[in-house]
PDB file of N, CA, C and O in Angstrom:
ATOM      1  N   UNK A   1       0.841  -1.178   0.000  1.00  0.00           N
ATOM      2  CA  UNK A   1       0.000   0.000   0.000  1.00  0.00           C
ATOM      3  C   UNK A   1       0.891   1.249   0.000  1.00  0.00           C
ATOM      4  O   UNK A   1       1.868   1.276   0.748  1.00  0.00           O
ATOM      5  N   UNK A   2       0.640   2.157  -0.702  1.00  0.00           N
ATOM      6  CA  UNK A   2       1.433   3.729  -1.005  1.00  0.00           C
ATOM      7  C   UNK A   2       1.125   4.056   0.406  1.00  0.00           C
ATOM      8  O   UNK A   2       0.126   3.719   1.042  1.00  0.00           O
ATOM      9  N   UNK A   3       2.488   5.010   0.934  1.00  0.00           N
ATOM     10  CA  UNK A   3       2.533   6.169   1.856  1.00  0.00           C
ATOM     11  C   UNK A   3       1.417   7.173   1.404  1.00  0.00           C
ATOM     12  O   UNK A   3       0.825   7.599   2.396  1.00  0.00           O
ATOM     13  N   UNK A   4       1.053   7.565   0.513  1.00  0.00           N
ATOM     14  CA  UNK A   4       0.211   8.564   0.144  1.00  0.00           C
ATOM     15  C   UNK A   4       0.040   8.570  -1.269  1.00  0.00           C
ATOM     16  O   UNK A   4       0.643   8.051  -2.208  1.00  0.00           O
ATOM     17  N   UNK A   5      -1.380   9.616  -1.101  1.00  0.00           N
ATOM     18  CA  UNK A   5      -1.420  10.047  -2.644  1.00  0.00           C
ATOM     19  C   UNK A   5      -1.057  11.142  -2.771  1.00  0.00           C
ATOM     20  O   UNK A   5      -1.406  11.965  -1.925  1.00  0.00           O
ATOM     21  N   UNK A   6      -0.073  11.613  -4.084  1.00  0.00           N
ATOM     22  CA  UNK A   6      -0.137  13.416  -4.434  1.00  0.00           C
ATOM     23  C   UNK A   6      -1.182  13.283  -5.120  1.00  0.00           C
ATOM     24  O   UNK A   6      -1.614  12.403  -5.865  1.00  0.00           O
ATOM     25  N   UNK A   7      -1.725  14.794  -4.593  1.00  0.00           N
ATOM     26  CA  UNK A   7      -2.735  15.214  -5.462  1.00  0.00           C
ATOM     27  C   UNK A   7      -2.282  16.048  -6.552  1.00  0.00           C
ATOM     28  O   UNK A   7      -2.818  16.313  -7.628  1.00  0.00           O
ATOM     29  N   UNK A   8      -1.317  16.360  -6.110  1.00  0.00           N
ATOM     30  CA  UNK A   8       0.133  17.211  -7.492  1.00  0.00           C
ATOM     31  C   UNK A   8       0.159  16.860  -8.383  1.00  0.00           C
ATOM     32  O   UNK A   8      -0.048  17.473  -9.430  1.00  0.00           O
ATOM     33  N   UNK A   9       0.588  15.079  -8.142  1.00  0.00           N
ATOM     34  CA  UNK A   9       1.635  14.186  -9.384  1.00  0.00           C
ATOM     35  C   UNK A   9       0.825  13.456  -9.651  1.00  0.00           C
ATOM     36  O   UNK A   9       1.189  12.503 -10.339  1.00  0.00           O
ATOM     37  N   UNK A  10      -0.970  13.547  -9.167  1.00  0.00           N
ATOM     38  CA  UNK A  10      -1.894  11.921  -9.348  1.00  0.00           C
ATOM     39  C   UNK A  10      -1.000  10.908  -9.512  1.00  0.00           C
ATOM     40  O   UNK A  10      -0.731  10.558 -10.661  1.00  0.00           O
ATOM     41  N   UNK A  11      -0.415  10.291  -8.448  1.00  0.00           N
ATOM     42  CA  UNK A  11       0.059   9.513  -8.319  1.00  0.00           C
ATOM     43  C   UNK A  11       0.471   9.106  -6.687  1.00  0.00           C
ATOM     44  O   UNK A  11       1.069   9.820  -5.882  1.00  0.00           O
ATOM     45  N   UNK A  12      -0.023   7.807  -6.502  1.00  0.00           N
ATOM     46  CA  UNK A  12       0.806   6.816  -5.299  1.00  0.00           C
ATOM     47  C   UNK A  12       2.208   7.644  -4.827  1.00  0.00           C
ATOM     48  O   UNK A  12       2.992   7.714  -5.773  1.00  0.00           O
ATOM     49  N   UNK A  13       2.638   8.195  -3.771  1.00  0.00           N
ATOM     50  CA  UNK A  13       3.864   8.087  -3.554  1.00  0.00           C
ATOM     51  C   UNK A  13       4.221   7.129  -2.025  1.00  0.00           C
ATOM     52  O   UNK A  13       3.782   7.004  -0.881  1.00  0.00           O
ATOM     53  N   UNK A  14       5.517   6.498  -3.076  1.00  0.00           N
ATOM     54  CA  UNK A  14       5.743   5.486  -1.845  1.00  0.00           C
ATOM     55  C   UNK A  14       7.655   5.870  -1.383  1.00  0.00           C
ATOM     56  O   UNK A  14       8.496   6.412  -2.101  1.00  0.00           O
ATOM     57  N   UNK A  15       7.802   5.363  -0.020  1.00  0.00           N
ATOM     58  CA  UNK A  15       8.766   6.271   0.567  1.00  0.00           C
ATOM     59  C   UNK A  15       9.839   5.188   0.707  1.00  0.00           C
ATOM     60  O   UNK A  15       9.488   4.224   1.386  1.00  0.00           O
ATOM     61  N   UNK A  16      11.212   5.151   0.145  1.00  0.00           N
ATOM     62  CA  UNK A  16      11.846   3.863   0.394  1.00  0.00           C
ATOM     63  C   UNK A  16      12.502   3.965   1.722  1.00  0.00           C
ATOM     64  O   UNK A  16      12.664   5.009   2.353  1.00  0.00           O
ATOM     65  N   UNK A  17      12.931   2.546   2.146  1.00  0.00           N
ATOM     66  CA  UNK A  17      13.487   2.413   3.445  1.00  0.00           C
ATOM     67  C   UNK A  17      14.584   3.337   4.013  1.00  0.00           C
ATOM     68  O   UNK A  17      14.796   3.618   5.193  1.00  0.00           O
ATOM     69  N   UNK A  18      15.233   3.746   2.901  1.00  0.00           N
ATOM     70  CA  UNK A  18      16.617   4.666   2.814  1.00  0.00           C
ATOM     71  C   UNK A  18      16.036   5.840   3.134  1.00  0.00           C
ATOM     72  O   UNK A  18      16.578   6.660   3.875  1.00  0.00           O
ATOM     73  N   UNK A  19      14.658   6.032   2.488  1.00  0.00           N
ATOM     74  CA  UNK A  19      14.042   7.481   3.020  1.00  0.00           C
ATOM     75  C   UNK A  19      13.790   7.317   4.158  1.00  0.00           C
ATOM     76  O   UNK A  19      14.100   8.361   4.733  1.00  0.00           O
ATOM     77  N   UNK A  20      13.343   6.507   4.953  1.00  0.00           N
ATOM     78  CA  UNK A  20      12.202   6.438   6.059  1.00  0.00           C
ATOM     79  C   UNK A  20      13.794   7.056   6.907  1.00  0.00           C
ATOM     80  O   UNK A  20      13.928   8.164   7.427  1.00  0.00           O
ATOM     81  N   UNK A  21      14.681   6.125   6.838  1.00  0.00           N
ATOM     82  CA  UNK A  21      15.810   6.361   7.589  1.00  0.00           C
ATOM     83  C   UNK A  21      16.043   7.591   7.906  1.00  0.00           C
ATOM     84  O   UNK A  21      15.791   8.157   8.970  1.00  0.00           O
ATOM     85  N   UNK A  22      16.639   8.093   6.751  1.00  0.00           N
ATOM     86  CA  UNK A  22      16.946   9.868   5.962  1.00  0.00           C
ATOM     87  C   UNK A  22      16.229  10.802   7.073  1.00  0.00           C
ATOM     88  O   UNK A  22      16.724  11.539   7.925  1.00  0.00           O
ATOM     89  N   UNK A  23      14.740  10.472   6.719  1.00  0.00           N
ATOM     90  CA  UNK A  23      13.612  10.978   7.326  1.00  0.00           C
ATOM     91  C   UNK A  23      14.243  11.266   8.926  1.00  0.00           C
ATOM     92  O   UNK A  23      14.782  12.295   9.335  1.00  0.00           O
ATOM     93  N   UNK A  24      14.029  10.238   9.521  1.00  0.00           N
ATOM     94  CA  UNK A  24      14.522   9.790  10.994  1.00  0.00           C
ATOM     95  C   UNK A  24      15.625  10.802  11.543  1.00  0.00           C
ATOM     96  O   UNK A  24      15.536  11.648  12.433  1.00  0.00           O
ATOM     97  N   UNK A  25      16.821  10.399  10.627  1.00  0.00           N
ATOM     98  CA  UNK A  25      18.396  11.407  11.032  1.00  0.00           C
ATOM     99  C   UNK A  25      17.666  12.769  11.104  1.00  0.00           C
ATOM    100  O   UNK A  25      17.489  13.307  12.198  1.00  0.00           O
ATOM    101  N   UNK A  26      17.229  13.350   9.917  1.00  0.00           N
ATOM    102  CA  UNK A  26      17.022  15.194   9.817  1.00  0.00           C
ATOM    103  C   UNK A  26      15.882  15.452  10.790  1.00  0.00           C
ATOM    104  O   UNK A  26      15.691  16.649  11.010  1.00  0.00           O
ATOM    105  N   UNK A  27      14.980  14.492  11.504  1.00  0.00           N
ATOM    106  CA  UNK A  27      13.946  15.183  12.071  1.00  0.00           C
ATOM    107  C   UNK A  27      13.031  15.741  11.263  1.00  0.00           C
ATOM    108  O   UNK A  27      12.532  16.852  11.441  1.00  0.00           O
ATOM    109  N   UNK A  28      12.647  14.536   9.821  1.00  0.00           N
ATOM    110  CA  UNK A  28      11.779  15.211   8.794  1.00  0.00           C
ATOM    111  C   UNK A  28      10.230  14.555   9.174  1.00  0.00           C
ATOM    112  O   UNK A  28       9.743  13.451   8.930  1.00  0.00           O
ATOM    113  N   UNK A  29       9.916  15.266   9.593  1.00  0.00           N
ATOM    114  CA  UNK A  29       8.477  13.989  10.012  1.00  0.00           C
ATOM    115  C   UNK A  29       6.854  13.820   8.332  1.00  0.00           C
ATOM    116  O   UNK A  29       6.469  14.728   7.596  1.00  0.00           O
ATOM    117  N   UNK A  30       6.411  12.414   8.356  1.00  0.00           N
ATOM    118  CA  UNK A  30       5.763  12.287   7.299  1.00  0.00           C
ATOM    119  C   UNK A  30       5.022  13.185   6.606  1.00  0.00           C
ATOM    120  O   UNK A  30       4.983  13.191   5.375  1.00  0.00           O
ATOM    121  N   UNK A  31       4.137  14.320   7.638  1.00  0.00           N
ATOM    122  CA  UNK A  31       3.579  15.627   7.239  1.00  0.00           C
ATOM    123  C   UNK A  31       4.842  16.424   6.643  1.00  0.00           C
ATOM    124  O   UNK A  31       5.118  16.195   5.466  1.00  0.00           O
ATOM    125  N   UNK A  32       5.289  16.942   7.046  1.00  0.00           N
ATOM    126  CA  UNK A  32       6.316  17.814   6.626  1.00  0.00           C
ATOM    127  C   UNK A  32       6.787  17.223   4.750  1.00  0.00           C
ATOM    128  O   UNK A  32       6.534  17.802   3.694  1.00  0.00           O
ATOM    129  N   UNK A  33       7.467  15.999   4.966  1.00  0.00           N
ATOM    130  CA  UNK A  33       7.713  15.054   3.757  1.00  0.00           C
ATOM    131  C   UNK A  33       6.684  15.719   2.266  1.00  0.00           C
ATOM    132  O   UNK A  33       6.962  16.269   1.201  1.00  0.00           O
ATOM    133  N   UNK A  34       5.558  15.329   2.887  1.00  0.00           N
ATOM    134  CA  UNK A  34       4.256  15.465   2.326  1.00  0.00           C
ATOM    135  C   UNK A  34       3.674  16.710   1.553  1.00  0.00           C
ATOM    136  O   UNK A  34       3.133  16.740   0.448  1.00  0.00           O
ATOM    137  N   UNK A  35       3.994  17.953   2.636  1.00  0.00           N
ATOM    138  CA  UNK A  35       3.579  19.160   2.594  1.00  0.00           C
ATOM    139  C   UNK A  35       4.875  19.575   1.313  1.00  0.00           C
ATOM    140  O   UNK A  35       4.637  20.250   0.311  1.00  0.00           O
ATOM    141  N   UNK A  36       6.148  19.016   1.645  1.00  0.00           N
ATOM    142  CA  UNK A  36       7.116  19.242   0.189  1.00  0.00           C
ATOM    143  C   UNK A  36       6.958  18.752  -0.811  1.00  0.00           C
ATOM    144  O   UNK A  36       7.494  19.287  -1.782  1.00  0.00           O
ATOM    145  N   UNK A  37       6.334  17.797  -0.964  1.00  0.00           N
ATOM    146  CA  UNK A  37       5.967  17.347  -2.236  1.00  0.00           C
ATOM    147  C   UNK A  37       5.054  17.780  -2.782  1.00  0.00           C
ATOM    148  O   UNK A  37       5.335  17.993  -3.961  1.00  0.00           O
ATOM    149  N   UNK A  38       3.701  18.127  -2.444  1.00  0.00           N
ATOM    150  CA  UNK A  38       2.704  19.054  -2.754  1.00  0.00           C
ATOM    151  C   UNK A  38       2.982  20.307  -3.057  1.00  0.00           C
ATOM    152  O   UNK A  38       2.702  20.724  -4.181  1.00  0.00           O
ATOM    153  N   UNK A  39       3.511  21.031  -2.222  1.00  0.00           N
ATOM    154  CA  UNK A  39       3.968  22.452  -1.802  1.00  0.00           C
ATOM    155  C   UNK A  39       5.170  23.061  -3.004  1.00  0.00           C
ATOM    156  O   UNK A  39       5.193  24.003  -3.797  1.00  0.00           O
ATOM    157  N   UNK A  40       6.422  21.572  -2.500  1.00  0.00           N
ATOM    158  CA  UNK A  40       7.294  22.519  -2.698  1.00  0.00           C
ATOM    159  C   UNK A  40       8.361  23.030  -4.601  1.00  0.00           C
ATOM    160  O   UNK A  40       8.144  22.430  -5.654  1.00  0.00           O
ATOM    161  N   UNK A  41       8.989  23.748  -4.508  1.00  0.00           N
ATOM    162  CA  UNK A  41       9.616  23.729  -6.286  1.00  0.00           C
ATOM    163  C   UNK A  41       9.650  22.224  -6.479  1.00  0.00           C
ATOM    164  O   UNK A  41       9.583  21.218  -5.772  1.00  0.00           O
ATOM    165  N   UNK A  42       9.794  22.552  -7.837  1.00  0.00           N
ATOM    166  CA  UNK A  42      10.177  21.098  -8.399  1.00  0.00           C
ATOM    167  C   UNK A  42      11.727  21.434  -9.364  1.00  0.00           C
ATOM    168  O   UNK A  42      11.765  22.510  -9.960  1.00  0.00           O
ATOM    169  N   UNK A  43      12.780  20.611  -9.457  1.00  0.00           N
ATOM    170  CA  UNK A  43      13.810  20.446 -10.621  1.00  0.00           C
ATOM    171  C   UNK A  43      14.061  19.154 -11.025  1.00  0.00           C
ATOM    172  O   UNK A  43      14.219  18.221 -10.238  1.00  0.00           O
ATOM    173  N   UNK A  44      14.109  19.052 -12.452  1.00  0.00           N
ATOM    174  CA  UNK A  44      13.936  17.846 -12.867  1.00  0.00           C
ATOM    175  C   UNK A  44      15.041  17.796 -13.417  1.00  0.00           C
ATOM    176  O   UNK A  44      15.272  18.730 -14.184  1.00  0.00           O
ATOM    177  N   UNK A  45      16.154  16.701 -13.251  1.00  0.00           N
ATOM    178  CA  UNK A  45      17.447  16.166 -13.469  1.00  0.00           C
ATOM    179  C   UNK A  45      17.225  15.470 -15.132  1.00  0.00           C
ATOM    180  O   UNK A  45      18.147  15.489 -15.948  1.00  0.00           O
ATOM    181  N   UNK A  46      15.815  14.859 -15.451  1.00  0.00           N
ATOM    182  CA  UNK A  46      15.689  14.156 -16.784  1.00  0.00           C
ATOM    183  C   UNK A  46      14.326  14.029 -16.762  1.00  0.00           C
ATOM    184  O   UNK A  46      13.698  14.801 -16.037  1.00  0.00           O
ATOM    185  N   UNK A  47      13.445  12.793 -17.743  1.00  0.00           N
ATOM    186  CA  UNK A  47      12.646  12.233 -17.102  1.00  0.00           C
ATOM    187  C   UNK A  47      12.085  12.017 -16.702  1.00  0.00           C
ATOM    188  O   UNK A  47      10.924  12.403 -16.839  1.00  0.00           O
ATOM    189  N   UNK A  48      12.593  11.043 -15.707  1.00  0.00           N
ATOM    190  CA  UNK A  48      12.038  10.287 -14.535  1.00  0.00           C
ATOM    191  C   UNK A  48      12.659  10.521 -13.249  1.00  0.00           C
ATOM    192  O   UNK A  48      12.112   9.972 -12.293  1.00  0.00           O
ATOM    193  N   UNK A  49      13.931  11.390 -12.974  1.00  0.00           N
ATOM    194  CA  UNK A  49      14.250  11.965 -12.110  1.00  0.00           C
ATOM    195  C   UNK A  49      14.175  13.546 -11.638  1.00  0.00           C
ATOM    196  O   UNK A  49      14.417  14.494 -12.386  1.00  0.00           O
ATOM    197  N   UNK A  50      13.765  13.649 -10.151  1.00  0.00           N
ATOM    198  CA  UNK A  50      13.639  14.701  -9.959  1.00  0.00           C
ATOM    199  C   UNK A  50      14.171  15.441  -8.606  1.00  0.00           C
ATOM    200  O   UNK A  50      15.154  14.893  -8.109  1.00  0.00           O
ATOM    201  N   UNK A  51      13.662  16.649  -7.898  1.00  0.00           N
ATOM    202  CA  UNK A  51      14.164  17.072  -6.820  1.00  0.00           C
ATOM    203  C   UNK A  51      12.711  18.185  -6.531  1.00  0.00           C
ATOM    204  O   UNK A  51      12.271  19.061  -7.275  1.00  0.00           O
ATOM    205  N   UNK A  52      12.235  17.751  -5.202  1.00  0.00           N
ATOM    206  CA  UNK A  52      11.417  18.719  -4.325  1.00  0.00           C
ATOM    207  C   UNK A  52      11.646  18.889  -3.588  1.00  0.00           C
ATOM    208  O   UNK A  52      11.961  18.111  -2.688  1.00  0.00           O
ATOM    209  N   UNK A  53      11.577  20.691  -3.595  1.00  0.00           N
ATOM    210  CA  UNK A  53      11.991  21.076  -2.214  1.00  0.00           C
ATOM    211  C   UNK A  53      11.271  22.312  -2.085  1.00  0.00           C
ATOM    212  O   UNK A  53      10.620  22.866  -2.971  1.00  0.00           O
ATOM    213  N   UNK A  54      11.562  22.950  -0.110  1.00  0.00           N
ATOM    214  CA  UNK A  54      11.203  23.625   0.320  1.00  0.00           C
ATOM    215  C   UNK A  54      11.949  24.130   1.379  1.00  0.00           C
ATOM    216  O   UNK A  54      12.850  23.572   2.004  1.00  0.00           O
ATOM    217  N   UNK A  55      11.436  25.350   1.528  1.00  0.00           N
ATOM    218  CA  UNK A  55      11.964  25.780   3.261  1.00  0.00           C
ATOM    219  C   UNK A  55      11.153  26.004   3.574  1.00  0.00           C
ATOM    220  O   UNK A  55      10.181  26.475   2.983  1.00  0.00           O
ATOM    221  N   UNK A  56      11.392  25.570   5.249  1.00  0.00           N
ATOM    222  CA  UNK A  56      10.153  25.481   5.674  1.00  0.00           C
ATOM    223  C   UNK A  56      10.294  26.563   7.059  1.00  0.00           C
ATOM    224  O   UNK A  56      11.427  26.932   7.366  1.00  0.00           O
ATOM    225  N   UNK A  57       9.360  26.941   7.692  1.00  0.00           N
ATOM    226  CA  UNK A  57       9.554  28.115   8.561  1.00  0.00           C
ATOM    227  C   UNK A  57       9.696  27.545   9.967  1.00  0.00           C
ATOM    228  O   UNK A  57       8.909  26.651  10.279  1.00  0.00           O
ATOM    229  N   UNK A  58      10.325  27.827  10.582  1.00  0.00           N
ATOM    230  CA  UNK A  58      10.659  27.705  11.587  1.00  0.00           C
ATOM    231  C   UNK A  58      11.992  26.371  11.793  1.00  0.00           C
ATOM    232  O   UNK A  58      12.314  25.837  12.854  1.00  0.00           O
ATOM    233  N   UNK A  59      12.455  26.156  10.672  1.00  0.00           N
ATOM    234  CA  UNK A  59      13.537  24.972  10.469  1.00  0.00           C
ATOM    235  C   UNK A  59      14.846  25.947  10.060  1.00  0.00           C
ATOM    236  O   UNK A  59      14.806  26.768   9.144  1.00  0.00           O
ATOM    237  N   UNK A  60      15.929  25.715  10.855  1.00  0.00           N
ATOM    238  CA  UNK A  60      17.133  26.454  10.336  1.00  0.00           C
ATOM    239  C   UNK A  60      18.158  25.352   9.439  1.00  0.00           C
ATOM    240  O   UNK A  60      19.328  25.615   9.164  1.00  0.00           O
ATOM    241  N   UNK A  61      17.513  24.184   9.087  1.00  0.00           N
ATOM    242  CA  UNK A  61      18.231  23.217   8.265  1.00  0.00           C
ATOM    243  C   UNK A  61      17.601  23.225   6.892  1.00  0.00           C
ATOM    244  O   UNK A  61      17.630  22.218   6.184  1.00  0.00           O
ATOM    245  N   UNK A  62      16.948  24.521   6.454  1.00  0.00           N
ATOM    246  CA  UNK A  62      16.856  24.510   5.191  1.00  0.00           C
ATOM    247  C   UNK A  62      17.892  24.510   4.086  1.00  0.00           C
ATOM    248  O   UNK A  62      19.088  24.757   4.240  1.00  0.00           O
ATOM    249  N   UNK A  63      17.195  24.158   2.790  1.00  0.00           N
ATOM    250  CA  UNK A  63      16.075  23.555   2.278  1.00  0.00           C
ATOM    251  C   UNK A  63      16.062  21.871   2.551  1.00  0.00           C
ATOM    252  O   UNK A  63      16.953  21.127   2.961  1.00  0.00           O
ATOM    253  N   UNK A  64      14.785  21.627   2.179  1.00  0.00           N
ATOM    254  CA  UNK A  64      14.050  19.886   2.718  1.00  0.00           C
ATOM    255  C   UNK A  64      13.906  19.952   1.267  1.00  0.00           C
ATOM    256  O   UNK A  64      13.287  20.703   0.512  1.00  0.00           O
ATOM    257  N   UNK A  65      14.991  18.503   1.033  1.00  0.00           N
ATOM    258  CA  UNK A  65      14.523  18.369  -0.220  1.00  0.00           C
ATOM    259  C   UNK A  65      14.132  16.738  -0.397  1.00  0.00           C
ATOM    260  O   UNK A  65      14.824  15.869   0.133  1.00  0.00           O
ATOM    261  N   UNK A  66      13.213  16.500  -1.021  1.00  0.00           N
ATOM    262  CA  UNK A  66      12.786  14.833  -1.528  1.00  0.00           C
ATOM    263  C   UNK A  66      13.784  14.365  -2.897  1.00  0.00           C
ATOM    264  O   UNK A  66      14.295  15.186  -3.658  1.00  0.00           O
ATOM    265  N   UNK A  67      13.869  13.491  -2.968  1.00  0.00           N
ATOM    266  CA  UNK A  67      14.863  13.172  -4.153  1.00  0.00           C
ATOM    267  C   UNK A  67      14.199  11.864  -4.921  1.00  0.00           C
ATOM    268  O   UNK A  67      14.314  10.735  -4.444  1.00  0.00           O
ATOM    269  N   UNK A  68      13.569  12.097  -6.025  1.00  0.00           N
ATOM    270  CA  UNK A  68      12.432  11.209  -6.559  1.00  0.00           C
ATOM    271  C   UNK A  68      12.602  10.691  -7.603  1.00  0.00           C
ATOM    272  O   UNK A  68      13.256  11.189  -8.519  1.00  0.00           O
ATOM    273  N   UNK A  69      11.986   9.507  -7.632  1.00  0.00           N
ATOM    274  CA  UNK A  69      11.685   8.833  -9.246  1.00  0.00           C
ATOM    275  C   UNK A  69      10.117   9.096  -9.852  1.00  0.00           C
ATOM    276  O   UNK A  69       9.172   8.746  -9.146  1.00  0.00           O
ATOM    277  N   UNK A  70       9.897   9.641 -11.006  1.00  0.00           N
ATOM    278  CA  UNK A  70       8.346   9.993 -11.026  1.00  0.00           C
ATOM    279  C   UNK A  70       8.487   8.153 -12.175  1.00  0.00           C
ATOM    280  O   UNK A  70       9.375   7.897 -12.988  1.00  0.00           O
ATOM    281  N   UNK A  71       7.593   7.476 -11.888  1.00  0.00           N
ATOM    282  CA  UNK A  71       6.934   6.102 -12.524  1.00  0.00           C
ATOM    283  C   UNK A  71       5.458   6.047 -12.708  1.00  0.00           C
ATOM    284  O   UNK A  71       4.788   7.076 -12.623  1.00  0.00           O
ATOM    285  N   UNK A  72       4.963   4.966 -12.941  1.00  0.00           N
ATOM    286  CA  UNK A  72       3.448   5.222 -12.064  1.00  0.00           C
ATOM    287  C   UNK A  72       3.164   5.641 -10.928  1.00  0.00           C
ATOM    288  O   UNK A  72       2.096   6.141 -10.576  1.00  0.00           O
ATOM    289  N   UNK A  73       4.695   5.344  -9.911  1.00  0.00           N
ATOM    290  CA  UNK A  73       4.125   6.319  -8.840  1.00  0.00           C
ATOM    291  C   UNK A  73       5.546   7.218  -8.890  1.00  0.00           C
ATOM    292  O   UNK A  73       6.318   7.468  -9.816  1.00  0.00           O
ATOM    293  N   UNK A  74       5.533   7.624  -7.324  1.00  0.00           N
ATOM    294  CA  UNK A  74       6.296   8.862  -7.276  1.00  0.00           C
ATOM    295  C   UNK A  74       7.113   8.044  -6.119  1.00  0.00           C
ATOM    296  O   UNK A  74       6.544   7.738  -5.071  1.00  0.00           O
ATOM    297  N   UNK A  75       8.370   7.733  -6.347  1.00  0.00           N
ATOM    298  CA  UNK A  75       9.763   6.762  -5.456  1.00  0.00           C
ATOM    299  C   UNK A  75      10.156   7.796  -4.877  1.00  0.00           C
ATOM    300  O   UNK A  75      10.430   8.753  -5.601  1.00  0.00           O
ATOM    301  N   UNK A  76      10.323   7.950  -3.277  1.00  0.00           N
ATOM    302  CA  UNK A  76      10.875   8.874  -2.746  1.00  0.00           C
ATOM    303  C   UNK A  76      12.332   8.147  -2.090  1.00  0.00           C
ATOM    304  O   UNK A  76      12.527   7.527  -1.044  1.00  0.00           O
ATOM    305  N   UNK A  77      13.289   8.566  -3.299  1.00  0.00           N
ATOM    306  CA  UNK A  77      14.881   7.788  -2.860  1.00  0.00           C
ATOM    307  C   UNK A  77      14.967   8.240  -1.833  1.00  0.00           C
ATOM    308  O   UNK A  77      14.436   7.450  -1.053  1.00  0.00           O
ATOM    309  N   UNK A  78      15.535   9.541  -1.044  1.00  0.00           N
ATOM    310  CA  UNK A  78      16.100   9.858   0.063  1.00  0.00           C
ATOM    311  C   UNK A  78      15.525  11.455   0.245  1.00  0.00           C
ATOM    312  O   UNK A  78      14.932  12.129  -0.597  1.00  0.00           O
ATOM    313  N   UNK A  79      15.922  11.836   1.689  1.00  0.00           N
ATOM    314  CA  UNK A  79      15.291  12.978   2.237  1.00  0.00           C
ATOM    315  C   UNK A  79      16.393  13.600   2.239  1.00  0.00           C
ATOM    316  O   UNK A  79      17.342  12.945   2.670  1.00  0.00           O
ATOM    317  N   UNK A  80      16.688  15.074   1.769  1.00  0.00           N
ATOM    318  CA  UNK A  80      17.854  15.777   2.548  1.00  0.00           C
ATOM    319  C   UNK A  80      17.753  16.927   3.048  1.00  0.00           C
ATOM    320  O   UNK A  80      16.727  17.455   2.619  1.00  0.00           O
ATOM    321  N   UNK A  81      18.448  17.747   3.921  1.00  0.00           N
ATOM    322  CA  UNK A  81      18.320  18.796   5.113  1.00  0.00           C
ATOM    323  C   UNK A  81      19.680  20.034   4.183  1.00  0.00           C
ATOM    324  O   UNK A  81      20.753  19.715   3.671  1.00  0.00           O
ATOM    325  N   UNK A  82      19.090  21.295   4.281  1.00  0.00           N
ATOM    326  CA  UNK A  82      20.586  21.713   4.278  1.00  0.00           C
ATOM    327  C   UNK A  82      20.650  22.152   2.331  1.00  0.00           C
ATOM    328  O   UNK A  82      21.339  23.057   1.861  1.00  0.00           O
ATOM    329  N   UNK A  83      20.133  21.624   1.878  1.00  0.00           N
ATOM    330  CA  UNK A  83      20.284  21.189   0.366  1.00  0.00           C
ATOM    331  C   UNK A  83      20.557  22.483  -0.400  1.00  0.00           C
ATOM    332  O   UNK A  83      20.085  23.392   0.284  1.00  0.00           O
ATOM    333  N   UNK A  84      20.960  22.842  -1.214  1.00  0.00           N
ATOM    334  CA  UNK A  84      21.694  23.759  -2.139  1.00  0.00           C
ATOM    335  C   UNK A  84      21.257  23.198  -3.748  1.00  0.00           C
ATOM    336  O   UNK A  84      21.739  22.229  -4.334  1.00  0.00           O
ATOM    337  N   UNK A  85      20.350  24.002  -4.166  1.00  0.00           N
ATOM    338  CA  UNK A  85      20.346  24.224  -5.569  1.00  0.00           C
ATOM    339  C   UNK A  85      21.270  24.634  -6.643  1.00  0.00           C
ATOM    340  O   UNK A  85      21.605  25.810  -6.785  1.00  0.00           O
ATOM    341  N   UNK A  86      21.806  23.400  -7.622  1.00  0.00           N
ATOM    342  CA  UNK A  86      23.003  23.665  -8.071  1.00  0.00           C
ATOM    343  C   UNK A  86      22.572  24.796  -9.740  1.00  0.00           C
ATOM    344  O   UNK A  86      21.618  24.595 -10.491  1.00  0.00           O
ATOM    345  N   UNK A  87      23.148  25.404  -9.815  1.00  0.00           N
ATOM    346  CA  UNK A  87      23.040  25.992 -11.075  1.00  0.00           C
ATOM    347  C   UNK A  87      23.602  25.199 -12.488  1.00  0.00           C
ATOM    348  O   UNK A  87      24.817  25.063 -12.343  1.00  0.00           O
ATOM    349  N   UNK A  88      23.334  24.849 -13.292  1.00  0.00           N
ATOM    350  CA  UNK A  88      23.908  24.375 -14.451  1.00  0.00           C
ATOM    351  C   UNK A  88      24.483  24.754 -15.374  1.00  0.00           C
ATOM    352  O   UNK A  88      24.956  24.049 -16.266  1.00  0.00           O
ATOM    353  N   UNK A  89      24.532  26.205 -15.267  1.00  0.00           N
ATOM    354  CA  UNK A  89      25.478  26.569 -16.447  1.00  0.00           C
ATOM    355  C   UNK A  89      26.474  26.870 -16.331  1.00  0.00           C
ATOM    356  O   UNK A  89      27.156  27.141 -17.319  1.00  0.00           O
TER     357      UNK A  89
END
């Protein structure tokens, strides 16, 4: 059974073990998770890979970013704290 549905991505998102972990270390709790994926920018690496994130208020370990596979559903590889948007050119 999916962690949730986006109503964003209509799609299942399910959270892998590496996330749940991730999750755990930064003090990212499932709402929060949730509210970034809905909520937050999106950058897309290709694809099927992507990056959501946010800052969130009252957190001084911004940005919370999700690190995803979009499929039929939405793979949430890992959580990160701290995160830096890289520029590409």
């Amino acid at each position: 059974m999916a962690d949730f549905f986006s109503k964003r991505f209509g799609k299942n998102v399910w959270i892998t073990r590496h996330a749940r972990e991730s999750m755990l270390r930064r003090n990212v709790d499932a709402d929060t998770l949730e509210r970034v994926i809905e909520e937050g920018e999106i950058k897309r690496r290709d694809e099927v890979s992507l990056w959501v994130f946010m800052s969130m208020q009252g957190r001084a370990d911004n940005l919370i970013c999700a690190a995803m596979v979009e499929q039929t559903a939405m793979i949430v590889k890992t959580v990160m704290i701290n995160w830096e948007l890289e520029d590409e050119t």
